[in-house]
PyMOL commands that place a pseudoatom at each C-alpha (Angstrom):
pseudoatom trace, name=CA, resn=UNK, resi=1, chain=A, elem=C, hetatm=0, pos=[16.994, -13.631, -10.638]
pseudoatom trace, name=CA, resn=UNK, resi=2, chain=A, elem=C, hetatm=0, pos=[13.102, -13.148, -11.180]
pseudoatom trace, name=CA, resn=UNK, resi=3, chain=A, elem=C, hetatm=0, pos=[11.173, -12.417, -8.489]
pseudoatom trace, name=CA, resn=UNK, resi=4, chain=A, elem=C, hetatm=0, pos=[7.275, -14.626, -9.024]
pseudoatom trace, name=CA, resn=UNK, resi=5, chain=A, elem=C, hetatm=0, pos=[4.778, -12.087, -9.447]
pseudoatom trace, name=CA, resn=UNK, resi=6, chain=A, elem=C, hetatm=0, pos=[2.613, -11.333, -6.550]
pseudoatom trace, name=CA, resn=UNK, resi=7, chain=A, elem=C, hetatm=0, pos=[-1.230, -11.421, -7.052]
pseudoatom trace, name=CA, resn=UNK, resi=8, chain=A, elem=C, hetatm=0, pos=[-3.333, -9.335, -4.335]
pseudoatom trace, name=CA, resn=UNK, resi=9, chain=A, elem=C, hetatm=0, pos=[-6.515, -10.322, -4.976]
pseudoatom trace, name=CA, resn=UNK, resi=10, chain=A, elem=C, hetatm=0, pos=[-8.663, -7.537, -3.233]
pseudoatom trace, name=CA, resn=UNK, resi=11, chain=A, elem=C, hetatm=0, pos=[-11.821, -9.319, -4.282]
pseudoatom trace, name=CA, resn=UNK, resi=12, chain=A, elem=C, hetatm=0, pos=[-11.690, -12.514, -1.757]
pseudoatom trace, name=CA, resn=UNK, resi=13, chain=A, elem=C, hetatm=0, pos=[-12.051, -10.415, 1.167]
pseudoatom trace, name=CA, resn=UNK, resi=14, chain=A, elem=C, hetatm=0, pos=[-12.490, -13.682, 3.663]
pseudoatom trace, name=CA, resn=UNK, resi=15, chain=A, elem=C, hetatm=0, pos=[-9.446, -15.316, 2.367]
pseudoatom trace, name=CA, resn=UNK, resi=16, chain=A, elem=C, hetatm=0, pos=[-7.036, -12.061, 2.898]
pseudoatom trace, name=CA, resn=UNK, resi=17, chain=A, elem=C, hetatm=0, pos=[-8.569, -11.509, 6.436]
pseudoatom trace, name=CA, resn=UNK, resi=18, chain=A, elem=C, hetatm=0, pos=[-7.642, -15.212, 6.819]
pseudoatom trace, name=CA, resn=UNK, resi=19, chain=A, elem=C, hetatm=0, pos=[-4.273, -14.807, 5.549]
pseudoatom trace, name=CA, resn=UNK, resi=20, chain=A, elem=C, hetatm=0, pos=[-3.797, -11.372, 6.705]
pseudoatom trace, name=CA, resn=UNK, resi=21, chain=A, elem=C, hetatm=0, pos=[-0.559, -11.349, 7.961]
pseudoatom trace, name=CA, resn=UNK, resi=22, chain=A, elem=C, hetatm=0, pos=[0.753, -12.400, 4.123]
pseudoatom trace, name=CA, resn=UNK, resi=23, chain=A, elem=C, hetatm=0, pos=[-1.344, -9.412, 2.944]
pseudoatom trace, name=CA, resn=UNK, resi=24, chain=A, elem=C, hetatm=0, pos=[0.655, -7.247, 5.088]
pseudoatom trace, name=CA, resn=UNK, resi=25, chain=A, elem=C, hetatm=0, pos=[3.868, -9.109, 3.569]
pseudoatom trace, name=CA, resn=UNK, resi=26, chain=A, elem=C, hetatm=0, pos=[3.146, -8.622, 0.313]
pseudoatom trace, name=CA, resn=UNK, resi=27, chain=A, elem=C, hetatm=0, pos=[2.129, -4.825, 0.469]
pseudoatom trace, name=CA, resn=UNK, resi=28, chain=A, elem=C, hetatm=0, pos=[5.224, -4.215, 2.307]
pseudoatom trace, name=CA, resn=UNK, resi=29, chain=A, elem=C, hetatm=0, pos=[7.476, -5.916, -0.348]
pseudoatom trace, name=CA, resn=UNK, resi=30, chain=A, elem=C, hetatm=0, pos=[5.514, -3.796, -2.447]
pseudoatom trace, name=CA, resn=UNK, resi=31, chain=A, elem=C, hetatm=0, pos=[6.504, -0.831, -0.606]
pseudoatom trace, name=CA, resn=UNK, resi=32, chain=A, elem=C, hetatm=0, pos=[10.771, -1.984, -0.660]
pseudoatom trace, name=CA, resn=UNK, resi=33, chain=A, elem=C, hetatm=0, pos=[10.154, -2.656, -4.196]
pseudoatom trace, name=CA, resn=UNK, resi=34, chain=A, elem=C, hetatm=0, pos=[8.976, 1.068, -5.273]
pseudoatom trace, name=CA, resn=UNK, resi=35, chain=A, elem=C, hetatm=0, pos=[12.493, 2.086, -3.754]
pseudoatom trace, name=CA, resn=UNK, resi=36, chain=A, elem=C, hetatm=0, pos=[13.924, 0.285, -6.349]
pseudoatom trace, name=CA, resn=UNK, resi=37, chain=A, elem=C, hetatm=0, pos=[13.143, 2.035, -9.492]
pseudoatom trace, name=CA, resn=UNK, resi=38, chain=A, elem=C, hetatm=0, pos=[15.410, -0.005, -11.688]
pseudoatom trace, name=CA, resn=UNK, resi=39, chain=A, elem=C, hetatm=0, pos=[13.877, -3.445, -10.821]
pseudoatom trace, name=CA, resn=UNK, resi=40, chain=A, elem=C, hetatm=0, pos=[10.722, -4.855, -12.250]
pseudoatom trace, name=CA, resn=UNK, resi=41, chain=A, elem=C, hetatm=0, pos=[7.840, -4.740, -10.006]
pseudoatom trace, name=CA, resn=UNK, resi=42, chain=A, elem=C, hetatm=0, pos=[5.793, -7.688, -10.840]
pseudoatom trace, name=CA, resn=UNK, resi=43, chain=A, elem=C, hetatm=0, pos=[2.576, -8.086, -9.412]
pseudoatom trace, name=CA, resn=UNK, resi=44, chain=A, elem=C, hetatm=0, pos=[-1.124, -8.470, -9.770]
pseudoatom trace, name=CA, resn=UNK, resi=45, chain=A, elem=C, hetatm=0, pos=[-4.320, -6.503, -8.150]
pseudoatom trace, name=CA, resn=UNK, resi=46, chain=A, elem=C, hetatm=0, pos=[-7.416, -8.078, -8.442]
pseudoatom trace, name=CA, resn=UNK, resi=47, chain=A, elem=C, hetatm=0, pos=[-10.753, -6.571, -7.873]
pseudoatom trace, name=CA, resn=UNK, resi=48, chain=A, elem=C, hetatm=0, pos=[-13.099, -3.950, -8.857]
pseudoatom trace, name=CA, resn=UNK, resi=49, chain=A, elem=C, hetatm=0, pos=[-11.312, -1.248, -10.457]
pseudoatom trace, name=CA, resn=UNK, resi=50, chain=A, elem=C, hetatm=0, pos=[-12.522, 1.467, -7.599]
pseudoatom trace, name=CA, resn=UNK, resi=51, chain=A, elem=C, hetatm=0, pos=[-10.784, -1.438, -5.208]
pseudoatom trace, name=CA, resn=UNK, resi=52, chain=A, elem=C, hetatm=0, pos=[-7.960, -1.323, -7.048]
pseudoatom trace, name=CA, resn=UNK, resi=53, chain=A, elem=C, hetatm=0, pos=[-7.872, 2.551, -7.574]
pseudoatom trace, name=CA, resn=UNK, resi=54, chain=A, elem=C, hetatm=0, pos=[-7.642, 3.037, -3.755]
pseudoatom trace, name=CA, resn=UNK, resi=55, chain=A, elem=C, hetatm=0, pos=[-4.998, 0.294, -3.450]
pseudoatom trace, name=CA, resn=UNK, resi=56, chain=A, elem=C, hetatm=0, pos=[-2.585, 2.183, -5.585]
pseudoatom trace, name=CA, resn=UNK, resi=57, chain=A, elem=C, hetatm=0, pos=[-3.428, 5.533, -3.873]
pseudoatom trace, name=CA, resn=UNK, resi=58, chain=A, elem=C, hetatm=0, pos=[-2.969, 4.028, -0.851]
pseudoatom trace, name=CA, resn=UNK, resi=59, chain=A, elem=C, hetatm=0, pos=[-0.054, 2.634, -1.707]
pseudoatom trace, name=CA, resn=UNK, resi=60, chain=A, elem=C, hetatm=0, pos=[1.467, 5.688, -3.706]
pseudoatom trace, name=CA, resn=UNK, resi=61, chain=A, elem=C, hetatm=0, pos=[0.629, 7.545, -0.199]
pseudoatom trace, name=CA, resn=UNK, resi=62, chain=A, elem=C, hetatm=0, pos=[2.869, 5.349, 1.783]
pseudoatom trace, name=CA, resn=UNK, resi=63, chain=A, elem=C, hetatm=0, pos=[5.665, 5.985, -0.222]
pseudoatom trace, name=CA, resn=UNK, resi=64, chain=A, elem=C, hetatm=0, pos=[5.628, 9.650, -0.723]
pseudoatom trace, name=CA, resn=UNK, resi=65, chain=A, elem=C, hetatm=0, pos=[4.875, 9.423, 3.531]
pseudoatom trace, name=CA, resn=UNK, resi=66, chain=A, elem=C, hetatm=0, pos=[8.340, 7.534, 3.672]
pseudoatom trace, name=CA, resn=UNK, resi=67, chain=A, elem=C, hetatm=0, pos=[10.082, 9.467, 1.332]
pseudoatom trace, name=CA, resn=UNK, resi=68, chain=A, elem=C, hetatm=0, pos=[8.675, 12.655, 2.826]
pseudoatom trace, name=CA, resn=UNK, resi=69, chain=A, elem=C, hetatm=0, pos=[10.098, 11.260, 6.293]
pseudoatom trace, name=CA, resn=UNK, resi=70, chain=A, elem=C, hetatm=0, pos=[13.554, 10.150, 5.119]
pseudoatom trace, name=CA, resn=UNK, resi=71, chain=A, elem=C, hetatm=0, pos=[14.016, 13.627, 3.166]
pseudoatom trace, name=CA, resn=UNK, resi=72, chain=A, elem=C, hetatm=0, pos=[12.756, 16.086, 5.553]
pseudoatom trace, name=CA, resn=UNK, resi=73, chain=A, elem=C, hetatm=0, pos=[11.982, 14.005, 8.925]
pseudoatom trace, name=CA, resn=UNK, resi=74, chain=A, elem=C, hetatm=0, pos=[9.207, 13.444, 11.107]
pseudoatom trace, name=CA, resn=UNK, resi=75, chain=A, elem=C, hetatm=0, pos=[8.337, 16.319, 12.690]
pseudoatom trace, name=CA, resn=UNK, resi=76, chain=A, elem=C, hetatm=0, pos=[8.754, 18.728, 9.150]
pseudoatom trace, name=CA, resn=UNK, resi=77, chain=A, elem=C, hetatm=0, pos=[5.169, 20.190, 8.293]
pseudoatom trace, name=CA, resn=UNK, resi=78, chain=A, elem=C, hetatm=0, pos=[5.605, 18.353, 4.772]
pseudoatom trace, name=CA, resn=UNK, resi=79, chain=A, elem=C, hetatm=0, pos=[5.598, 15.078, 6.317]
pseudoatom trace, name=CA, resn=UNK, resi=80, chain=A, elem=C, hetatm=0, pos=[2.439, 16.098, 8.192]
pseudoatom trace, name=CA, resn=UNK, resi=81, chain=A, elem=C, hetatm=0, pos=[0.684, 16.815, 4.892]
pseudoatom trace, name=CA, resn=UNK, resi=82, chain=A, elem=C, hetatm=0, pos=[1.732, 13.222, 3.246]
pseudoatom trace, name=CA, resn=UNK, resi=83, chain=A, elem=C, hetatm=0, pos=[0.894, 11.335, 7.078]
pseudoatom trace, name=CA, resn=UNK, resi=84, chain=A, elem=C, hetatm=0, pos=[-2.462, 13.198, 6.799]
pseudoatom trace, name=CA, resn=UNK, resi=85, chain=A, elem=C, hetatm=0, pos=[-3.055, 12.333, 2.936]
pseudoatom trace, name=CA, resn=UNK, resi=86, chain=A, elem=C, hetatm=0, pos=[-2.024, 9.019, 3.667]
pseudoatom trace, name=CA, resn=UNK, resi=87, chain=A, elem=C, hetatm=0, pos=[-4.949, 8.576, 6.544]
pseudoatom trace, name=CA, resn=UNK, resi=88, chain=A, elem=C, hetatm=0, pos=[-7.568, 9.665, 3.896]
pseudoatom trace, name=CA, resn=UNK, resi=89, chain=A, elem=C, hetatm=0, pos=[-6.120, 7.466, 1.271]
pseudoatom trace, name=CA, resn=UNK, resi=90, chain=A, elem=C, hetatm=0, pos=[-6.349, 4.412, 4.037]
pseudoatom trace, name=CA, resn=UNK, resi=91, chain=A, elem=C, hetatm=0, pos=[-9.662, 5.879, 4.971]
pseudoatom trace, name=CA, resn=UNK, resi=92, chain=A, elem=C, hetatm=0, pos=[-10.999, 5.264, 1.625]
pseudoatom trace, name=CA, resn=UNK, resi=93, chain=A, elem=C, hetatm=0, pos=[-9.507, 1.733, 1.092]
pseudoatom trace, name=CA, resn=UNK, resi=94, chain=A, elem=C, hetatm=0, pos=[-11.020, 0.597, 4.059]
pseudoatom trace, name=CA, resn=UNK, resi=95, chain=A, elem=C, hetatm=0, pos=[-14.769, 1.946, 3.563]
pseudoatom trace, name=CA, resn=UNK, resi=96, chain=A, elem=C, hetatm=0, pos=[-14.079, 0.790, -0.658]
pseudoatom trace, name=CA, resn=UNK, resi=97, chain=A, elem=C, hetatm=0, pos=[-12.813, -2.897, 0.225]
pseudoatom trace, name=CA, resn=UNK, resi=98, chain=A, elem=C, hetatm=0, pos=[-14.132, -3.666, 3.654]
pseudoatom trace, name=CA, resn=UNK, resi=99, chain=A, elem=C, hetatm=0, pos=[-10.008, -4.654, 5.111]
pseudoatom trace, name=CA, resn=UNK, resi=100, chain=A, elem=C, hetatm=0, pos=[-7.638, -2.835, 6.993]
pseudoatom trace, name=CA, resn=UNK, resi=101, chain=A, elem=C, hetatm=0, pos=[-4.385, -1.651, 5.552]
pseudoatom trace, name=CA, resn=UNK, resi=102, chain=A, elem=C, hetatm=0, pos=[-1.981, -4.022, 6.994]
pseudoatom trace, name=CA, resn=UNK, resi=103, chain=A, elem=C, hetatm=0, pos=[0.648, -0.407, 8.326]
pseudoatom trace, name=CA, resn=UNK, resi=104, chain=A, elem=C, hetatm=0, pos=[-2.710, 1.829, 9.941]
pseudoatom trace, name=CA, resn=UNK, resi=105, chain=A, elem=C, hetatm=0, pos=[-1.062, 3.042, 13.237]
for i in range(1, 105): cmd.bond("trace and resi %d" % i, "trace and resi %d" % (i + 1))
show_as sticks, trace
zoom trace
């Protein structure tokens, strides 16, 4: 079964903080998705390409945060590193697009 692709669309900033709680759905299907290395991922980013740059960082720093945590737990100084990447990486997608990544603690 094929999953519809999933458009982000970075560049409608008013509409995502409107429907932000989907944006946070669809970045954390994202997230399951990139755990599943044999399965398409379909979706769509649209915006400016620096937008979209620091989406995928962001998003590439969430997963090597969880995998980081499920391989060598919490407290393990290599999790620190990726949780501290991973604030930087959020960091910049918030100053570059103007919204909050839906899983800042």
């Amino acid at each position: 079964m094929k999953r519809e692709t999933t458009v982000i669309d970075l560049s409608n900033k008013q509409l995502l903080n409107e429907l932000y709680t989907q944006f946070a759905a669809d970045v954390g299907a994202l997230l399951i998705d990139l755990y599943h290395a044999d399965i398409e991922l379909p979706f769509n980013v649209r915006g400016t390409s620096s937008e979209i740059e620091s989406f995928m960082k962001t998003l590439q720093g969430e997963k090597r945060y969880m995998d980081s945590y499920m391989s060598h737990g919490l407290n393990d100084s290599r999790t620190m590193m990726s949780k501290h990447d991973l604030e930087g990486a959020i960091r910049g997608f918030e100053s570059e697009t103007g919204l909050r990544w839906p899983f800042k603690n």
